[in-house]
mmCIF file of the C-alpha atoms, coordinates in Angstrom:
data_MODEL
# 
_entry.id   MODEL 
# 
loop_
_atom_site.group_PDB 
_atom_site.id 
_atom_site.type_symbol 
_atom_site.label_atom_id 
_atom_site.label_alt_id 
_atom_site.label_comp_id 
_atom_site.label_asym_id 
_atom_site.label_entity_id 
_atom_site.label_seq_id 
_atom_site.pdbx_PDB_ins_code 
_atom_site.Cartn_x 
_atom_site.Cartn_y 
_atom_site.Cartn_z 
_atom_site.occupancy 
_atom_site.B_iso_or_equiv 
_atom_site.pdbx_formal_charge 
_atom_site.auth_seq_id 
_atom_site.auth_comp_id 
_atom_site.auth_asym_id 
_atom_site.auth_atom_id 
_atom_site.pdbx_PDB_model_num 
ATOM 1  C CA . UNK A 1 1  ? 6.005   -46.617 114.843 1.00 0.00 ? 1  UNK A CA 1 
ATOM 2  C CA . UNK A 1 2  ? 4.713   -45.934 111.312 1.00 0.00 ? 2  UNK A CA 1 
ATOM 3  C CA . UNK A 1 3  ? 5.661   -47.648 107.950 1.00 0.00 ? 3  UNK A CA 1 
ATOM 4  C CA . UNK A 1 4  ? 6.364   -46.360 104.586 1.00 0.00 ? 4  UNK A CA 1 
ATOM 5  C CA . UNK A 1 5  ? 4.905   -47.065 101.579 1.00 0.00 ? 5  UNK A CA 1 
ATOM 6  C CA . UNK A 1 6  ? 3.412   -46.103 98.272  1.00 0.00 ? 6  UNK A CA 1 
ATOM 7  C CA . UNK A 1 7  ? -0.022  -46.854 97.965  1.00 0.00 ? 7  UNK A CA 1 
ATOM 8  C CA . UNK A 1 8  ? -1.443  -45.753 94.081  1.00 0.00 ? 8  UNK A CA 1 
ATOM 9  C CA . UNK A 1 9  ? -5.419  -45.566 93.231  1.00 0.00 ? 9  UNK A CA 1 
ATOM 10 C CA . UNK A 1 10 ? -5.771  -45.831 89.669  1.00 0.00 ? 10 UNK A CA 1 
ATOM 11 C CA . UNK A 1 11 ? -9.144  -46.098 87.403  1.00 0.00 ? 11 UNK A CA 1 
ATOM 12 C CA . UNK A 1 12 ? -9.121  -49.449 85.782  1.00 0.00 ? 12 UNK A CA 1 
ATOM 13 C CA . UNK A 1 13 ? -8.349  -46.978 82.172  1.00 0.00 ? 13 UNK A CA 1 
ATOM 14 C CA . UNK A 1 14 ? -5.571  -45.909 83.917  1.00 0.00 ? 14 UNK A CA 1 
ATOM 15 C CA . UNK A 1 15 ? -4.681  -48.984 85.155  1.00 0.00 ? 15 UNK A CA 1 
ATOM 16 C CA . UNK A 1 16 ? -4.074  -50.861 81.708  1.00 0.00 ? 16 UNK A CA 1 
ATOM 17 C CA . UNK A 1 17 ? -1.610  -47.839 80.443  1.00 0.00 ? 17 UNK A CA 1 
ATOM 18 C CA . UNK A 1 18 ? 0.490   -47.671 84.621  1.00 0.00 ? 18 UNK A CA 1 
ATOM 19 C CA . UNK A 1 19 ? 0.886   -51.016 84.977  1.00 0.00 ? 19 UNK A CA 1 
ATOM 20 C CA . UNK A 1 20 ? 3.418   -51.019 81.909  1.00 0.00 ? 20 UNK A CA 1 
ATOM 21 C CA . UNK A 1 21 ? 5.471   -48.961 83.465  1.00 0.00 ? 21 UNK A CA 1 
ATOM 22 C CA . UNK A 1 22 ? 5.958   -50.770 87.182  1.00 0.00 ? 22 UNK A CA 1 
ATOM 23 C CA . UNK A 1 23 ? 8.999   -52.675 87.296  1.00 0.00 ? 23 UNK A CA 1 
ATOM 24 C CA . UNK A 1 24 ? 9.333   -55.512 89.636  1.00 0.00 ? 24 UNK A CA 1 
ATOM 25 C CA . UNK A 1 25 ? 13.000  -55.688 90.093  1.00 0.00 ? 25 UNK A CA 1 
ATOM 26 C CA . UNK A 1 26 ? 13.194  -51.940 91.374  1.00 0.00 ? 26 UNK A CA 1 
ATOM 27 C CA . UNK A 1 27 ? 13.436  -50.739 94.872  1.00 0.00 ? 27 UNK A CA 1 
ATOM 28 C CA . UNK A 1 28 ? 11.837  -47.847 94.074  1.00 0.00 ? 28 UNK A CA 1 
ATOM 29 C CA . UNK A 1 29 ? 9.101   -46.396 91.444  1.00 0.00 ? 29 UNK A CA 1 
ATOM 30 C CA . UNK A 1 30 ? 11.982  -43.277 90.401  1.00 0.00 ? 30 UNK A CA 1 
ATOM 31 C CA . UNK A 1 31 ? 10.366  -41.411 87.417  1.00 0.00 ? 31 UNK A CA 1 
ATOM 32 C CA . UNK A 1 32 ? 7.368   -42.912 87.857  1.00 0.00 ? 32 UNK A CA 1 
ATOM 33 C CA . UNK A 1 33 ? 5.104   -39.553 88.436  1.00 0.00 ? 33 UNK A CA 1 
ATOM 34 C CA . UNK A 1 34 ? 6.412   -38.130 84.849  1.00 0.00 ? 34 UNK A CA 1 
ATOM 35 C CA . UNK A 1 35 ? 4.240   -40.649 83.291  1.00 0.00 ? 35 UNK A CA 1 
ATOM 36 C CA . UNK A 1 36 ? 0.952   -41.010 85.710  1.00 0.00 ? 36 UNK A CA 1 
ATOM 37 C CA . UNK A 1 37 ? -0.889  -37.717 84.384  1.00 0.00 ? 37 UNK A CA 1 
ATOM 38 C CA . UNK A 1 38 ? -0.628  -39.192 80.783  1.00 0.00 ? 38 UNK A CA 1 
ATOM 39 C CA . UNK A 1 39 ? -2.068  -42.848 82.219  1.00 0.00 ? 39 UNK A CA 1 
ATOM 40 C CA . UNK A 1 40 ? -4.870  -40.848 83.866  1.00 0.00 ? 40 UNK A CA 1 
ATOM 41 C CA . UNK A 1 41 ? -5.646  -38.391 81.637  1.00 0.00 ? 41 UNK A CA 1 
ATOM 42 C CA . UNK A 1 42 ? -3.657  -38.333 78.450  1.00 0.00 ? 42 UNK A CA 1 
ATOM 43 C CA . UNK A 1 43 ? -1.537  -34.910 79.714  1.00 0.00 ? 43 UNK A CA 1 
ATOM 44 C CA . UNK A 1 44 ? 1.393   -35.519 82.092  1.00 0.00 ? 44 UNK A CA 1 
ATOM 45 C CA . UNK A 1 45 ? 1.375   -32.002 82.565  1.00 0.00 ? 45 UNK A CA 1 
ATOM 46 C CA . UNK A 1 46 ? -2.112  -31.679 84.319  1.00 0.00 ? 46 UNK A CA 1 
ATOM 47 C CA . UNK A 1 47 ? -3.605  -32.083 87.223  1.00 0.00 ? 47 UNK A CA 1 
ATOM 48 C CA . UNK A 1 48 ? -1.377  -34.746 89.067  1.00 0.00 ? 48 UNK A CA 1 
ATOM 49 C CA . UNK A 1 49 ? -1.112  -34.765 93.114  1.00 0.00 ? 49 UNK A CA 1 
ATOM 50 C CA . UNK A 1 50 ? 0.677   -36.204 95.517  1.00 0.00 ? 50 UNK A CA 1 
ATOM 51 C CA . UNK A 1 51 ? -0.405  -37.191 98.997  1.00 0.00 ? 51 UNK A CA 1 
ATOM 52 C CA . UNK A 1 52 ? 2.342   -36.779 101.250 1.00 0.00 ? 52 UNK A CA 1 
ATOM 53 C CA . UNK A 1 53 ? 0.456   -38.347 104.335 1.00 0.00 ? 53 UNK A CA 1 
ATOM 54 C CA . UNK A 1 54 ? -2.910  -40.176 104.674 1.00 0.00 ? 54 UNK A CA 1 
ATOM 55 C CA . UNK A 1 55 ? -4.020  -43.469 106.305 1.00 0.00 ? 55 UNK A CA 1 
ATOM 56 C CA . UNK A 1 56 ? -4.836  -46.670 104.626 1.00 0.00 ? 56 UNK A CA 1 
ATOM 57 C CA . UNK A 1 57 ? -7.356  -49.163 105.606 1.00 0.00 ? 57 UNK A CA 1 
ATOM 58 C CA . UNK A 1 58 ? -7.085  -52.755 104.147 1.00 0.00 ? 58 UNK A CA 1 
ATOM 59 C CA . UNK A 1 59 ? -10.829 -53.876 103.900 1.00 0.00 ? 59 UNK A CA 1 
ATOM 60 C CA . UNK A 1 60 ? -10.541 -57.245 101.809 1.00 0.00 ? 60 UNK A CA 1 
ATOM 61 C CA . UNK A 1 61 ? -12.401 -56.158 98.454  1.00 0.00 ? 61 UNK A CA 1 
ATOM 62 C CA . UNK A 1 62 ? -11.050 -57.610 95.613  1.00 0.00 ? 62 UNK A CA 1 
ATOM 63 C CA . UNK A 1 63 ? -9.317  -55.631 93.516  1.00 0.00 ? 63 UNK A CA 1 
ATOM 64 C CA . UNK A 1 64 ? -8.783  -55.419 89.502  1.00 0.00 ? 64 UNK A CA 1 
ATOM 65 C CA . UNK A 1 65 ? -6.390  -58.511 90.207  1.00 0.00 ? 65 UNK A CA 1 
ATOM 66 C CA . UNK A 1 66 ? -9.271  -60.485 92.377  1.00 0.00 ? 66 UNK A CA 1 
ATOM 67 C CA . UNK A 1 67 ? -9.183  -61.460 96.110  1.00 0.00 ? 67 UNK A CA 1 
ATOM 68 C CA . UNK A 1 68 ? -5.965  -62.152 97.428  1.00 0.00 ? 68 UNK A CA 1 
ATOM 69 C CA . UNK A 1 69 ? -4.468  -65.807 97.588  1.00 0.00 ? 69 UNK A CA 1 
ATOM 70 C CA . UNK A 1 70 ? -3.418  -64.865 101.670 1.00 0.00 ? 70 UNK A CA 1 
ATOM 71 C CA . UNK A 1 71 ? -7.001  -63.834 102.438 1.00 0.00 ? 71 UNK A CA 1 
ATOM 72 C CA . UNK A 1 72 ? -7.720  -66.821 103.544 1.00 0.00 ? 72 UNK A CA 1 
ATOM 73 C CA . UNK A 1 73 ? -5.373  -67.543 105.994 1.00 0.00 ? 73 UNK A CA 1 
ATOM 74 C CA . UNK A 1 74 ? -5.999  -67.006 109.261 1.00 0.00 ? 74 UNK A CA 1 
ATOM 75 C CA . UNK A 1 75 ? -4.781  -64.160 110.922 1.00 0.00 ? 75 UNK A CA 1 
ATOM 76 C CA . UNK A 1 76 ? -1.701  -65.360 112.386 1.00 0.00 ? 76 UNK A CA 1 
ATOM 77 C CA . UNK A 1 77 ? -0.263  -67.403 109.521 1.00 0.00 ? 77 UNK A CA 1 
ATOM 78 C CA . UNK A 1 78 ? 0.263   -64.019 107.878 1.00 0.00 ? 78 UNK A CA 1 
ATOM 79 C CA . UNK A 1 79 ? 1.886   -62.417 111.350 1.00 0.00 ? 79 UNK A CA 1 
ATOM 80 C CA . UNK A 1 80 ? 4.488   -65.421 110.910 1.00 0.00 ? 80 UNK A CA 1 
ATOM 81 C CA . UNK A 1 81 ? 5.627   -64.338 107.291 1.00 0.00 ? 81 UNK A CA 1 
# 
């Protein structure tokens, strides 16, 4: 069994110009990698890479947005959602 899903690493300079362009009400991010190498670096024509298959381990640091809201709940209140 494996699951799909898009997982983005951004700088937090980055971060202020991508999050702009996420919309919530989309199934999916189309178009999206035109505009990533100009977040990151000011050129959408350089240097932007895709990682077609890698694993991703949730560790519970807080990210730019704080801890999460869920990470307190025990672990089977969140296998129930």
């Amino acid at each position: 069994r494996w699951v799909e899903g898009m997982a983005p690493v951004f700088s937090r300079a980055a971060w202020k110009c991508v999050w702009h362009l996420i919309q919530n009400d989309l199934i999916h991010g189309w178009g999206l990698d035109m505009k990533l190498g100009y977040c990151a670096q000011g050129d959408r024509a350089e240097k932007v890479g895709v990682i077609d298959s890698e694993y991703v381990v949730h560790q519970g640091i807080p990210s730019l947005g704080g801890p999460s809201d869920t990470s307190k709940l025990p672990r089977r209140s969140l296998d129930l959602r």
